[in-house]
Structures are given as structure tokens and as C-alpha cells.
N, C-alpha and C positions, 0 to 999 in steps of 0.2 A: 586649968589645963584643957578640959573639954571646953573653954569658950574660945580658947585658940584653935583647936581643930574642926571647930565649927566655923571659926571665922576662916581658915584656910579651905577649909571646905567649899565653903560659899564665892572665896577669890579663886577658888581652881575653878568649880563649872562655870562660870562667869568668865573667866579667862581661855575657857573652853569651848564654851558656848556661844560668845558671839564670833568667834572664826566658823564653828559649826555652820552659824544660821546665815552668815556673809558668803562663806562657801557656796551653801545650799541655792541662796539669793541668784549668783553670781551666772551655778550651776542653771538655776531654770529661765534666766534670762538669757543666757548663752541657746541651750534648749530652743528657747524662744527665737531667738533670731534663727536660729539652725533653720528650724520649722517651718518659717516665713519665705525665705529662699526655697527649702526644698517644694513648699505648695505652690511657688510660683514658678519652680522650672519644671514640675507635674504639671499646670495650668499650661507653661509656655508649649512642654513636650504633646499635650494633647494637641493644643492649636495646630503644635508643628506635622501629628501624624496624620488629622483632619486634613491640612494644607497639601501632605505629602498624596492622601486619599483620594482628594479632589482632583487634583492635577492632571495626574492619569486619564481619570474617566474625565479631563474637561479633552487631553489629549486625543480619546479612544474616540470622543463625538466629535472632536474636528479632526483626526485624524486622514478620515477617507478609506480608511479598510487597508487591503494589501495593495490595491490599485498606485494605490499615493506611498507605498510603501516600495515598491519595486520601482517606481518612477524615480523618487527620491535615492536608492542606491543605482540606478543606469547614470542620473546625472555625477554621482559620488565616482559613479568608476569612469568619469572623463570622455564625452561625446565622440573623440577621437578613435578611441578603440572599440567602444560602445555601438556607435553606429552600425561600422562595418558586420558586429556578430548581429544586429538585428537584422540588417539586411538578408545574412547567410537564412536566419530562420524566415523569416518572409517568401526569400525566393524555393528554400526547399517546401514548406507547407505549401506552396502555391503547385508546385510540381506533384508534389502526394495527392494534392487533391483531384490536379489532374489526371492522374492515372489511377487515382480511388472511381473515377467516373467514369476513363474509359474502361476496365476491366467490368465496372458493372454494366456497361451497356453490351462488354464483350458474352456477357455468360449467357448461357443456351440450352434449354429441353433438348440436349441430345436424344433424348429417348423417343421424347413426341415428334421431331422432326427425323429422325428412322422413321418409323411409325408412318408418315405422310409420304416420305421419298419413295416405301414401300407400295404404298397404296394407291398415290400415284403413278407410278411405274407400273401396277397393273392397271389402270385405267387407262393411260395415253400414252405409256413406253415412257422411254429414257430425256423425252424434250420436258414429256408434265414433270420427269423428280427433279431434272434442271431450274424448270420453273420456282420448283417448290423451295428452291436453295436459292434463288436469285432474290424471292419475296421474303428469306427468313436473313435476321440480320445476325450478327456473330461471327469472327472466324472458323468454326467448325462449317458453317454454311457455305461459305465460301471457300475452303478445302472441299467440302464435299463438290461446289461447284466444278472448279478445277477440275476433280475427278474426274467425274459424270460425262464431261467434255471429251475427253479421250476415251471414253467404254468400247469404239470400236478398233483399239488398238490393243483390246488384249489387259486382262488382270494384271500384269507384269509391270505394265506401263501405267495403268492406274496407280497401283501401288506405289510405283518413285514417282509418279504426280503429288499425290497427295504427300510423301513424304516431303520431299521437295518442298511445296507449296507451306507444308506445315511450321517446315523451317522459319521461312520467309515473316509467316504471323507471330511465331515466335518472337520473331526480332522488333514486330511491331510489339507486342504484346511487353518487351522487356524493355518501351522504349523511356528514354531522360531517366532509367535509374542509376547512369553512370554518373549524372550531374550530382542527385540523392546525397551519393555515395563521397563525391567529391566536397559536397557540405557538409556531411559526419564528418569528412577528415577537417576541416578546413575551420568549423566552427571551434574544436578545441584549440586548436593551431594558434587562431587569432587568438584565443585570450591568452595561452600561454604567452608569447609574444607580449602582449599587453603587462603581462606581469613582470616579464623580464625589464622591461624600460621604466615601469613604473618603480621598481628597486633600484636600478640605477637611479631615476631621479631623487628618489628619498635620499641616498648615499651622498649624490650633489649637495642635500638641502643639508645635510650634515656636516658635510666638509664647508659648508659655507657659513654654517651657524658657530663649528668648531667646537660643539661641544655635541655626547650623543643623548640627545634629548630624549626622552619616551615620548614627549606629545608627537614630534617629529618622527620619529620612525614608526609609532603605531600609525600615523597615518599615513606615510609614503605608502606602508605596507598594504592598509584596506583597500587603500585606492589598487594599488597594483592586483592583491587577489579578486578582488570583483570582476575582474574583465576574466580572470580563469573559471571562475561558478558560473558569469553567466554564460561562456563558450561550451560549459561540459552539461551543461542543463539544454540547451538548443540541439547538441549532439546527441542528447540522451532522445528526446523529444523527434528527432529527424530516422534516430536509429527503430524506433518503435515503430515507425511507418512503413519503412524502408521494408523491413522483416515482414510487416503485413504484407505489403506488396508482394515480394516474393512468394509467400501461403497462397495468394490469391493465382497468381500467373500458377506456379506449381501442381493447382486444382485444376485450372484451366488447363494445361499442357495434359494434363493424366486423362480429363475428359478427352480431348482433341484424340489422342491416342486410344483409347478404348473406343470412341466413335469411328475409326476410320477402322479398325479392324470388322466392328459391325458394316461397313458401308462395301468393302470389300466381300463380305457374305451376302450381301442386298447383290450385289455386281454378278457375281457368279451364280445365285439362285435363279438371275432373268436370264444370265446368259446360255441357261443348259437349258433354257424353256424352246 
């Protein structure tokens, strides 16, 4: 009896045991293949984030900086609408700067030229303060000239001279900021515009393809808002001058004014002598 449950014994783990170790077999060969694929799509994935790493920075060295980068989205937002908004910023910076130069050649030592008008006019009377305004450059100088010119017609009469006259420089002083003003409006204008026809045409490229694509309408779409950034970036850019300018005439007008109050005291101080 115990040679049969020994011999049973021995046909169970046997009949046991080799599915065990076929199993096991099966299992670390399976393992095995697993392994080999996983360390080659590691291997592949390294190559691929190297390739992805490289690429960039081969990009970022021939890219050209933002130069080539705004160059590349002006031709993206279509030369047609493009154009015209560069043009708008060209001609208003060309105007700002023009009037960044005349107001700075405009401004003037009010003080020191009181000061001389004064000291002049005691030296050789009312021809040498003339003088002294005809050799100083500035509109204040030449209000004060105006003035000085009618001294023998009475403080009254100086006075609406000089107001008068002060006018007049004014208006030189405020001159082509109406143009300015007309390219902050004009620069948004156009790219709006620009954007509206550029949505229409996406919509055509739709109705023509018949189906609504994403590749097609995201790019109807960038193309059309480009011409709106670069219009509100030129606007922004023309309005910051624009307002400068203004500060500047504003300073200038306040001097002009405070100097002809003084000049009017200079007037009546000689003329009680």
C-alpha cells in the first residue's frame, strides 16, 4: 500500500512539475521578449527626445532671432494688407520724429533771454531787446519780437500782440499732429478690414473644400488675425508719440505763457523810466 502512494506520489509531482517548469520556461521567455522591445523603444525614445532636443536649438541657430520671426508672420498675414499697415507706421514715425526735432530746436532759456532783453534794454533801449530776440531762436523769441515791435503803441497793444502772435506759433507748434492722429485711427482700421476678408475667404475655402476642415479654417483664421495685431501694435506704437508730443507742445505753451507775462513787466518797468 505505501508502494502505491509512493508511486502516486511521484506520478503527481511529475505530472505537476513539468507544467510548473514549462509554465515558468514559457513565462521568462515571454519576460524575455517583453524586455527586448521595451529596451529598444527606451533606446528608440531616447534617440527620438535627443532628435526632438536638437532640432529646436539646430532651429534657434538658423532661426535669425525675432527679425526672421516677424518677417515670416508679415508675409503669413498676406502683402496685400501687410503692406498698407507698414506703410501707416513708416509715414507716422517719420512725422513724430519730425516734430520730436522741431519742438526740440523749439525750446528756450526763457529766463536767460528775459534776463538779456532786460539788460539790453538798459544798455541801447528797446532796438538792442529787439535785437536780442531776433538773434535767439525759438518761438518765445519771436513773440517776444512781435511784441517789442509795437512798445510804442501802449502795453494794451503789446499784450494782444503777443497773444495774437502766440496763437499763430501755436499752431505751428501743433503742426502734422492731425496726420499722427489720422494713422492711430487708420492703422487699426486697416487690419481690422484685413481680418474681415481674410474670414470671408477661409469660409470660400470651405464652401469649396465642403467639408469644415481644422487645417482650413485655423488657417484662414491666422492669416486673417495677423493683419489685426500687426494694426493694433503700430496704433499702440504711433499713440505713445503722439501723447509725447503733446507733453512736449503743452510744456512749451505753459512756458510761452508765463514768459510773455514776464515780458509785459520788462515793458512797463522801461516804460515808467
Amino acid at each position: 500500500m505505501k508502494k502505491v502512494f509512493a508511486i502516486l506520489s511521484i506520478v503527481a509531482i511529475c505530472s505537476y512539475g513539468v507544467p510548473v517548469s514549462v509554465s515558468a520556461q514559457e513565462a521568462a521567455a515571454t519576460e524575455e521578449v517583453a524586455a527586448t522591445p521595451a529596451a529598444t523603444d527606451s533606446a528608440a525614445a531616447a534617440v527620438a527626445v535627443e532628435t526632438v532636443v536638437e532640432e529646436p536649438a539646430a532651429e534657434a541657430v538658423e532661426g535669425g532671432g525675432m527679425h526672421k520671426a516677424l518677417k515670416q508672420k508679415f508675409i503669413e498675414g498676406g502683402a496685400g494688407w501687410m503692406a498698407p499697415i507698414a506703410l501707416v507706421l513708416v509715414l507716422g514715425l517719420a512725422l513724430s520724429i519730425e516734430r520730436l526735432i522741431y519742438l526740440g530746436l523749439s525750446s528756450t532759456n526763457t529766463k536767460k533771454l528775459l534776463a538779456s532783453i532786460d539788460d539790453a534794454w538798459d544798455k541801447g533801449g528797446v532796438e538792442a531787446a529787439m535785437e536780442v530776440c531776433r538773434n535767439t531762436r525759438g518761438p518765445v523769441a519771436s513773440i517776444f519780437y512781435q511784441g517789442l515791435s509795437r512798445h510804442d503803441e501802449g502795453v494794451e497793444v503789446i499784450e494782444k500782440t503777443v497773444a495774437s502772435y502766440g496763437g499763430v506759433q501755436l499752431g505751428l507748434l501743433e503742426k502734422n499732429l492731425t496726420w499722427i492722429s489720422l494713422f492711430i485711427a487708420l492703422a487699426p482700421s486697416l487690419g481690422f478690414l484685413g481680418t474681415v476678408v481674410g474670414m470671408v475667404q477661409a469660409f470660400d475655402k470651405i464652401q469649396q473644400v465642403g467639408d469644415i476642415s481644422p487645417t482650413v479654417v485655423a488657417g484662414g483664421m491666422k492669416v486673417a488675425l495677423l493683419t489685426t495685431i500687426f494694426g493694433l501694435i503700430v496704433a499702440m506704437i504711433l499713440q505713445v508719440f503722439f501723447n509725447y508730443l503733446l507733453t512736449l507742445i503743452e510744456g512749451l505753451t505753459n512756458d510761452m505763457e508765463d514768459a510773455s507775462i514776464s515780458l509785459l513787466d520788462i515793458v512797463v518797468k522801461h516804460s515808467g523810466k
